[in-house]
C-alpha distance (Angstrom), angle and dihedral (degrees) to the residues before:
residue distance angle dihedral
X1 . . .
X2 3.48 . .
X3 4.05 132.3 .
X4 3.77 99.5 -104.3
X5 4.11 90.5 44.4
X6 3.85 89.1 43.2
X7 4.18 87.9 45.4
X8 3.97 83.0 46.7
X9 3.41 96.6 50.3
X10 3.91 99.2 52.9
X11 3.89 86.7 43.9
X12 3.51 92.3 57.4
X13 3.82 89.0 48.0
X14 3.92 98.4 52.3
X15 3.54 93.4 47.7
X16 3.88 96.3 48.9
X17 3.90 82.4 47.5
X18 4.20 95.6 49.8
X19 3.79 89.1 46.1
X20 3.99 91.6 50.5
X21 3.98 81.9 50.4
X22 3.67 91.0 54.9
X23 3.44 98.7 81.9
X24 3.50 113.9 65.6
X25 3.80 137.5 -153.5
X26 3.60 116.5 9.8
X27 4.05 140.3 -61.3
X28 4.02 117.9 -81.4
X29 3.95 122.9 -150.7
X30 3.88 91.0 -123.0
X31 4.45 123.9 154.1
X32 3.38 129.5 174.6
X33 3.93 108.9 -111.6
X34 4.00 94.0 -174.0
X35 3.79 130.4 14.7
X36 4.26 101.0 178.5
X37 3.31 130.8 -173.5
X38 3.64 98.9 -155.8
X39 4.07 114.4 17.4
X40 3.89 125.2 -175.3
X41 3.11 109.7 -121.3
X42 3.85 105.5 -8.2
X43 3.84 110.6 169.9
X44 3.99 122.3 -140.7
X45 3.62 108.5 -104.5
X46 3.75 135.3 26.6
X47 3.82 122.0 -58.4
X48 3.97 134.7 164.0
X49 3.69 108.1 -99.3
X50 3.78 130.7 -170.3
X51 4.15 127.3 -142.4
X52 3.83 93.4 -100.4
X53 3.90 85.4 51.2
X54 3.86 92.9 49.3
X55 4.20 86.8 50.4
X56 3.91 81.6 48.2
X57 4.08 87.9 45.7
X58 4.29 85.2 54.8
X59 3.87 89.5 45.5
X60 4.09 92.8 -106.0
X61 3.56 138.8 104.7
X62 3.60 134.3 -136.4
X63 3.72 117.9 -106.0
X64 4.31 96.7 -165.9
X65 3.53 121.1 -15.4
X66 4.20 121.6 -174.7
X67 3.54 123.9 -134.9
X68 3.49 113.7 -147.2
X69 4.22 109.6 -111.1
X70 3.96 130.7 -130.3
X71 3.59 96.4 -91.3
X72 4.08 88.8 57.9
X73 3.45 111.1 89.9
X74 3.85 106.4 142.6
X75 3.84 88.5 106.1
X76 3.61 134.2 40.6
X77 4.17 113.2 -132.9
X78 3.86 104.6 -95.5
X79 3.86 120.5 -135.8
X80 3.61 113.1 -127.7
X81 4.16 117.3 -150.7
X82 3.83 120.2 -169.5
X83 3.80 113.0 -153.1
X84 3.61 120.1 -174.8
X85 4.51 143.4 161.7
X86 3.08 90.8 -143.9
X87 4.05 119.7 -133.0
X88 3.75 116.0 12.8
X89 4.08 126.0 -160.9
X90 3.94 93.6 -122.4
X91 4.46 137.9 -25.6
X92 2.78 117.5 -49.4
X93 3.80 122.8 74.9
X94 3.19 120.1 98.0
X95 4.01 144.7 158.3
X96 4.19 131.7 -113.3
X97 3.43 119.0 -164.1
X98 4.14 102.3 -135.7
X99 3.68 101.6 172.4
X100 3.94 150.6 -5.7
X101 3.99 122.0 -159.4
X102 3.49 131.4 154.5
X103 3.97 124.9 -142.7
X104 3.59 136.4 166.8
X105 4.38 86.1 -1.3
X106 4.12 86.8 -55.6
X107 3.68 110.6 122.5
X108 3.77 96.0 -158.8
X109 3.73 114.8 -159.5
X110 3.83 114.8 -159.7
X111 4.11 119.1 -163.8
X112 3.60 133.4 170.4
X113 3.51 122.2 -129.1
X114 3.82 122.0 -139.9
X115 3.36 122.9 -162.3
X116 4.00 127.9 -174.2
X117 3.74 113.5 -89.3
X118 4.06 110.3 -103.3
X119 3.83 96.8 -117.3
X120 3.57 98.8 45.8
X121 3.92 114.6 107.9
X122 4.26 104.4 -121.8
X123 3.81 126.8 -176.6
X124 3.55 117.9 -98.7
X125 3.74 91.7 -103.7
X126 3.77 143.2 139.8
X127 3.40 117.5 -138.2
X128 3.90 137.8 -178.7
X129 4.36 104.6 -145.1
X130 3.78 113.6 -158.6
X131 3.81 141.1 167.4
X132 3.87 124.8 -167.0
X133 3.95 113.9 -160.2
X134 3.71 125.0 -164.7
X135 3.72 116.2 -150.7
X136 4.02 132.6 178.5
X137 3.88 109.5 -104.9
X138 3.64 109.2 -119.3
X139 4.15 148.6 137.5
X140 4.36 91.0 -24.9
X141 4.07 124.8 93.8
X142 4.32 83.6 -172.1
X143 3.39 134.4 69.0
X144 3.94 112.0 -163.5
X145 4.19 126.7 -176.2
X146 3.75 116.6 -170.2
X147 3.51 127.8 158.7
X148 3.51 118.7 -104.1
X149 4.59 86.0 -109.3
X150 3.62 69.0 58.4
X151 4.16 105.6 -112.1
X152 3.71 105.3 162.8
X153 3.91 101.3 -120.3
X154 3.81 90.8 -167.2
X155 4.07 136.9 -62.9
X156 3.66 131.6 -140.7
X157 3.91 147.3 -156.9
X158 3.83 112.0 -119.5
């Protein structure tokens, strides 16, 4: 092995290593449960929803819903978060959920957020974008949502 493949070797190491260090804090069990177009009466900003406020969210109700009993403990209850812009010009926009970590007792939810290309012909429509995300409760007292350029998207107390 020579110098400059030995020298390239150990480079290549170290940087795998400092971009494994990059993300911090550890991975949360986190899925998006709704990802609407249009919802009724989505607020800007993150809030803690329950189901019957994601039917509401979809413009439905629910008829019966269970709740699970005592004795049921296969799954823990999941927290539900509604995010939303608020009112957009025309379809569209619309939210990805790209990660979920927690650090320091932050669960920090990052999203993408996709807007219509410039050139493309839209309908003349207003819309109301919103994702829901269920996540595991666990070892955080805030929720944060940023974008992934990093725009805080809001944060809550839990």
């Amino acid at each position: 092995m020579t110098v400059t493949s030995a020298i390239s070797a150990v480079t290549g190491i170290l940087i795998a290593l400092c971009l494994s260090g990059c993300r911090a804090g550890t991975d949360l069990a986190a899925t998006e449960v709704l990802n609407e177009a249009n919802c009724k009466g989505a607020e800007v900003g993150l809030r803690k929803v329950s189901y019957a406020d994601v039917a509401k969210l979809r413009g439905s109700t629910l008829l019966a819903m269970s709740t699970p009993t005592q004795t049921d403990t296969a799954a823990p209850e999941l927290l539900l978060f509604a995010l939303s812009k608020g009112r957009q010009p025309t379809p569209g926009y619309f939210f990805h959920l790209t990660d979920a970590r927690v650090s320091d007792q932050v669960a920090e939810l990052t999203l993408a957020w996709e807007e219509p290309a410039p050139e493309r012909v839209q309908a003349q429509i207003v819309t109301f974008p919103c994702i829901v995300v269920a996540v595991e409760p666990g070892d955080y007292s805030v929720i944060r949502a940023a974008q992934e350029n990093g725009e805080l998207l809001g944060e809550l107390r839990i």
